[in-house]
C-alpha positions in Angstrom: 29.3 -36.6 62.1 31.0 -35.5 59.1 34.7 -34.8 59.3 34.1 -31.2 58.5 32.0 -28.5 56.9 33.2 -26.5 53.8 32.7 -23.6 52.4 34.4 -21.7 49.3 33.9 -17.8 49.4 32.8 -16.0 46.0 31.7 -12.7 44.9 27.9 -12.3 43.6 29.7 -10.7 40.6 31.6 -13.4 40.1 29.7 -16.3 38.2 31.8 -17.7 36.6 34.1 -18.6 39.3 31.1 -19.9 41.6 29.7 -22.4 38.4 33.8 -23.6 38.1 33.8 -24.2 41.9 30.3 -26.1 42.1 31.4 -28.5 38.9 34.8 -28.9 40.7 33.4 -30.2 43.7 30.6 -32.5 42.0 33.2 -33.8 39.8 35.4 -34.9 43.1 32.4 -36.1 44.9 32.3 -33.4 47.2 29.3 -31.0 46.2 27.4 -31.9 49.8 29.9 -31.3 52.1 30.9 -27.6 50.5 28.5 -24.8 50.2 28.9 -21.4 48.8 30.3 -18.2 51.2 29.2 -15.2 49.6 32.3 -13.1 49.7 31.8 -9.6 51.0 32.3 -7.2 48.1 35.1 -4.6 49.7 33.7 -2.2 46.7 30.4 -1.4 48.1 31.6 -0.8 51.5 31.1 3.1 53.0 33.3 5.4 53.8 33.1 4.4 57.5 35.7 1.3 56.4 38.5 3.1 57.4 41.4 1.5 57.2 45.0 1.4 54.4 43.4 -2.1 53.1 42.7 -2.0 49.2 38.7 -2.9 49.2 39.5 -6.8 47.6 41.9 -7.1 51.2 39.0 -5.9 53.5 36.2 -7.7 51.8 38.0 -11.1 52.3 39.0 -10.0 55.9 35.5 -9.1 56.5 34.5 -12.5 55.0 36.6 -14.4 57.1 35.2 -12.8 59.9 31.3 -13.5 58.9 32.1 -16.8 58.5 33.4 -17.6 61.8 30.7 -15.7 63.7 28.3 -17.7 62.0 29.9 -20.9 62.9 30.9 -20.2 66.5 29.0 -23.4 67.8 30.2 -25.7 65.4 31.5 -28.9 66.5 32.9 -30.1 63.1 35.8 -28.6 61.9 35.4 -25.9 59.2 37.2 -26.0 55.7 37.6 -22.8 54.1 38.5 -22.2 50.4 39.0 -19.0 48.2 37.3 -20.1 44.4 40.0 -20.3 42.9 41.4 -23.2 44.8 41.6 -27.0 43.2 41.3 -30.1 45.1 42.5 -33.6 44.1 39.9 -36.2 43.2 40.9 -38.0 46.6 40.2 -35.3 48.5 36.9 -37.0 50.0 39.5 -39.8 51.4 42.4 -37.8 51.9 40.8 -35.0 53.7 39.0 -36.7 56.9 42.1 -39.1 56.2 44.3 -35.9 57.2 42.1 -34.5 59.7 41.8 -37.9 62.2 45.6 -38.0 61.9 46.5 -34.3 62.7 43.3 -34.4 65.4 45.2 -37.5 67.3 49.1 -36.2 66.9 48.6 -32.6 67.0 45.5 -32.3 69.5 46.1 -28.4 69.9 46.4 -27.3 66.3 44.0 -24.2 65.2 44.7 -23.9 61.6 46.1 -26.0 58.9 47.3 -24.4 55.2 47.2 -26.9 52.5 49.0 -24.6 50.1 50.5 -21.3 50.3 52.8 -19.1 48.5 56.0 -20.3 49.0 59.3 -19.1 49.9 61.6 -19.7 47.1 64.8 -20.1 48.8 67.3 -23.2 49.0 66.5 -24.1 52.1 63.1 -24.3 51.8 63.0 -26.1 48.6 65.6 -28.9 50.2 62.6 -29.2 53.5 59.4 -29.4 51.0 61.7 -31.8 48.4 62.7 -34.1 51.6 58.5 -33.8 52.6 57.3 -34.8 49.1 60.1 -37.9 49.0 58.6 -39.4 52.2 54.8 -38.8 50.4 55.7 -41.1 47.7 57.2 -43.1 49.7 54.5 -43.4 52.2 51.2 -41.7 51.7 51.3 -39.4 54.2 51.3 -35.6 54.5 53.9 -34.5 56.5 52.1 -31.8 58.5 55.0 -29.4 60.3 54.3 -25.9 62.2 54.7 -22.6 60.4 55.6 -20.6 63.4 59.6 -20.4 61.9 58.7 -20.3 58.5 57.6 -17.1 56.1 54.1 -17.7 54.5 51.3 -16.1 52.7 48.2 -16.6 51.4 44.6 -18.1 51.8 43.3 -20.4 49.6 42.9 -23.2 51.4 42.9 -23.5 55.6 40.8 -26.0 57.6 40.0 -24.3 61.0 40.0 -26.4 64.3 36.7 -26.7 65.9 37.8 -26.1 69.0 39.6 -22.9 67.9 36.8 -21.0 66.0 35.9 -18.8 68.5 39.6 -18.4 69.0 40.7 -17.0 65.4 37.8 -14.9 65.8 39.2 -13.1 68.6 42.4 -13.0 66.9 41.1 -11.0 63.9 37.7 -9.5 65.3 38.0 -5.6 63.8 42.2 -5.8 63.3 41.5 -5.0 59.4 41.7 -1.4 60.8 45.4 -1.6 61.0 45.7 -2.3 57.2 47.4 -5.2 56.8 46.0 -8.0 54.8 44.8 -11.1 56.9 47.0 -13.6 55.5 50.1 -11.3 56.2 48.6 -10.8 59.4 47.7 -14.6 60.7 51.5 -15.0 59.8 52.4 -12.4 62.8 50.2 -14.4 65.0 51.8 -17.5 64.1 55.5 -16.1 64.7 54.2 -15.0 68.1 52.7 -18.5 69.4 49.0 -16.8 69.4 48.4 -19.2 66.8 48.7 -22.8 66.3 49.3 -23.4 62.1 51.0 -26.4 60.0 51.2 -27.0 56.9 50.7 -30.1 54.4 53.5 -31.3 52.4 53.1 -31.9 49.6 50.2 -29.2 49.8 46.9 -31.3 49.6 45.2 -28.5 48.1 46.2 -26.1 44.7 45.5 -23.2 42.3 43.0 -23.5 39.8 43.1 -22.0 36.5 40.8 -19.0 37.3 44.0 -17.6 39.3 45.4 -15.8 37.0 42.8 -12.8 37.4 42.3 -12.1 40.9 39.6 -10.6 42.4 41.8 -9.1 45.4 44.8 -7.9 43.6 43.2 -8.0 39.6 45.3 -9.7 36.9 48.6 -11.4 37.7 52.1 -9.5 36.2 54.6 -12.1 34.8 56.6 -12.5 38.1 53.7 -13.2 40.2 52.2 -15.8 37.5 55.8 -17.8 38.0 55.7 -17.7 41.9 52.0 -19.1 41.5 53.0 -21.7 38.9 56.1 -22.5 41.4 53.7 -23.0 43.8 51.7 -25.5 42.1 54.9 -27.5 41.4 54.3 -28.7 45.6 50.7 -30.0 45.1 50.7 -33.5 45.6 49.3 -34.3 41.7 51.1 -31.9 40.1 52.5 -32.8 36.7 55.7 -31.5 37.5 57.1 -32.0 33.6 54.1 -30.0 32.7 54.9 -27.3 35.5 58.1 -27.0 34.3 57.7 -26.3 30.7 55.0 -23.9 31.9 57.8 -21.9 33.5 60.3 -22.3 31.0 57.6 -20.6 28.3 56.5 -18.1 30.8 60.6 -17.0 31.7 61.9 -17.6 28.0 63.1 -14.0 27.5 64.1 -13.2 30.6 67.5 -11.9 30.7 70.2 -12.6 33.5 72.9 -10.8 34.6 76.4 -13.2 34.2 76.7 -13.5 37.8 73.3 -14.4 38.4 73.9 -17.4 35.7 77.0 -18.0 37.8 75.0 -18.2 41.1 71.9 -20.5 39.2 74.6 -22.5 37.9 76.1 -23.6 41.7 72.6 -23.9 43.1 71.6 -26.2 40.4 74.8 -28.3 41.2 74.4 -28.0 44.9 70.6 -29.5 44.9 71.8 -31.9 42.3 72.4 -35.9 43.5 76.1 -35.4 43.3 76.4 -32.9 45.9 78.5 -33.8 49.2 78.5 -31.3 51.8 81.6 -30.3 53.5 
């Protein structure tokens, strides 16, 4: 029995996207175990959709929920990707790899994130950098819960077997309160309905094709540096690379003196010759 079935969700419209996707996976090895989810397409939807979600929101609520009704008797566990996602050329080892470990150490786990947008503050950089240290030094994902810590995003979950039917429950018909499902899945988690971790580094990242979005449309300049941030915590980033990315895409942004002041003491404070006190 395979270690799980995946799918990656796409728009008819969207070709281009679909043909990156398939060559992605075929050049990883992986173009068997994945198939295509085509992605309800919020825009063709009725009027009888009522509900404050923008159309690209519903349509990948709506998705989610397709998918999960179609695979209610699965016993494999389910892998689900947005097409814009990129996976590492290990992932057919890493993967099951990740899966058998998780399955045997966190037995009750519903849903594991491999990447998400991530909060920029101190503290969680100083958790994800002491995550990706023992990575290099070991090989292995640190997988920790998200139920105290702010996420977002969708581009990459695997989905316990044994909990399909649950998440279904969880978000059968609750786009009609108009809040998007990623925003959504994170109340869940907070309130223990929902059992999610997260891979550190992330095992999973953003591809290319990110920067126009067929949810929100094309990316302003500050959400373009959160993504890029983002893709700093997947486990083969090119940090340098990152980095001068970021310095490019901020290079005229201006800054108040006393926010220089305040980047100035944070560099210092995550530097190797802080002592705390």
């Amino acid at each position: 029995m395979p270690a799980f079935r995946g799918f990656f969700i796409n728009l008819d419209r969207n070709k281009a996207r679909c043909e990156a996707m398939t060559r992605h996976l075929a050049d990883i090895g992986l173009a068997a175990e994945y198939q295509r989810l085509p992605a309800v397409d919020g825009q063709t939807l009725g009027a009888d959709y009522v509900t404050k979600l923008d159309r690209g929101n519903l349509g990948l609520w709506l998705t989610h929920e397709r998918l999960l009704a179609a695979n209610k008797s699965s016993d494999t566990h389910l892998h689900l990707l947005e097409d814009d996602a990129f996976l590492p050329k290990d992932a057919a080892v890493c993967f099951p790899s990740l899966l058998e470990k998780t399955d045997k150490e966190i037995p009750d786990w519903d849903v594991i994130f491999t990447d998400i947008m991530v909060d920029m503050s101190v503290w969680m950089f100083q958790l994800l950098t002491k995550c990706r240290q023992e990575y290099q030094q070991n090989g292995q994902f640190r997988v920790f819960s998200l139920k105290t810590y702010p996420f977002a995003g969708t581009s990459s979950l695997f989905i316990n077997a044994k909990s399909i039917d649950k998440y279904l429950r969880l978000i059968e018909g609750r786009w009609t309160e108009g809040t998007p499902i990623d925003i959504f899945l994170r109340s869940q988690v907070k309130q223990g309905l929902l059992n999610a971790y997260l891979t550190v580094p992330f095992a999973t990242s953003l591809s290319e094709h990110t920067g126009s979005s067929d949810i929100r449309g094309g990316l302003d300049l500050s959400r373009s540096v959160v993504n890029l941030y983002r893709v700093a915590w997947f486990k083969d980033s090119d940090l340098s690379k990152v980095g001068e990315a970021l310095r490019r895409l901020t290079a005229t942004a201006k800054k108040s003196d006393l926010t220089e002041c305040y980047l100035e003491a944070v560099k210092f404070l995550l530097s190797d010759q802080w002592v705390g006190f």
